[in-house]
Phi, psi and omega in degrees: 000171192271129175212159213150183166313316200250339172265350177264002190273283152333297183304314166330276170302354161276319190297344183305322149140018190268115213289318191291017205246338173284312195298336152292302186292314157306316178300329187289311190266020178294289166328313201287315173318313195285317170335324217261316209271345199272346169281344210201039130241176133325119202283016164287301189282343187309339186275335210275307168256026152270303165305332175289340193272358191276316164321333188267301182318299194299329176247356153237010159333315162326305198290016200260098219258342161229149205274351159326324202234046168302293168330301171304312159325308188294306208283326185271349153314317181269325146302315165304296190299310158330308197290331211277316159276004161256281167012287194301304152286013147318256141350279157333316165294305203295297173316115158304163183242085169331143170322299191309333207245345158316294191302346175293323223263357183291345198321131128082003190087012180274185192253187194276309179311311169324323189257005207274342174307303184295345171272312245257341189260314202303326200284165170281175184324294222290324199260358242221296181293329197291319173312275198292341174295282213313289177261012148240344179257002184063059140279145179304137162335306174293338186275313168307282229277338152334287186297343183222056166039057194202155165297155176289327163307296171319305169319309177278250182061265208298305206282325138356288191284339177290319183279349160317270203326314187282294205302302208294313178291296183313330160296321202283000000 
């Protein structure tokens, strides 16, 4: 990554809150990220984590208590994120695939990822977050209900009707 006069100038001035001087400094370090993510990802998700970690990045720049180690800060964003998506596919290898929703997911000759994307687009935000937190990243029901201010009865609740709402879309 670029380090100097002028990237610590930037750096400064992005945690200041100066979006071009962030939109410099992510861009500058964008190449190195992807470079970084192609040893410790799926090479499919490498594009996939370097953008959520440049977004992570981007919202917690603040949070950066010194800017000496920023580089560093960025590579282990991103090393997380990788692992947090061998996780997920994982997870994913591991869970049988029930019939009803294999026979769903055959429409039209689509794939199964295509389509479980696309139940997953179908949903509104809110049941959308509860999804993918729950099962993709495995927060517990308590950890859920923590993160997003709700009871644990609302949680499952919410996490219920979101995953109908994707079976229902899987069906049609």
């Amino acid at each position: 990554m670029m380090q100097g006069l002028a990237w610590s100038t930037d750096l400064e001035a992005a945690r200041a809150g100066d979006r071009p001087a962030l939109e410099r400094v992510l861009g500058q370090s964008r190449q190195d990220l992807r470079r970084y993510a192609e040893h410790h990802c799926v090479v499919n998700d490498v594009e996939d984590a370097v953008q959520e970690s440049l977004f992570t990045a981007s919202r917690r720049l603040t949070d950066l208590r010194q800017l000496e180690s920023f580089t560093s800060w960025l590579f282990r964003i991103v090393k997380r994120e990788c692992n947090r998506m061998k996780r997920g596919l994982r997870r994913l290898r591991q869970e049988p695939i029930t019939e009803d929703i294999a026979a769903a997911c055959v429409v039209e000759g689509r794939g199964l990822a295509r389509d479980l994307a696309a139940a997953m687009e179908s949903l509104p935000a809110h049941y959308r977050e509860i999804v993918l937190l729950r099962d993709v990243e495995g927060l517990t029901i308590e950890e859920l209900s923590l993160r997003l201010g709700l009871t644990r009865e609302a949680t499952k609740a919410r996490l219920h009707r979101a995953r109908s709402l994707a079976r229902e879309y899987l069906k049609d």
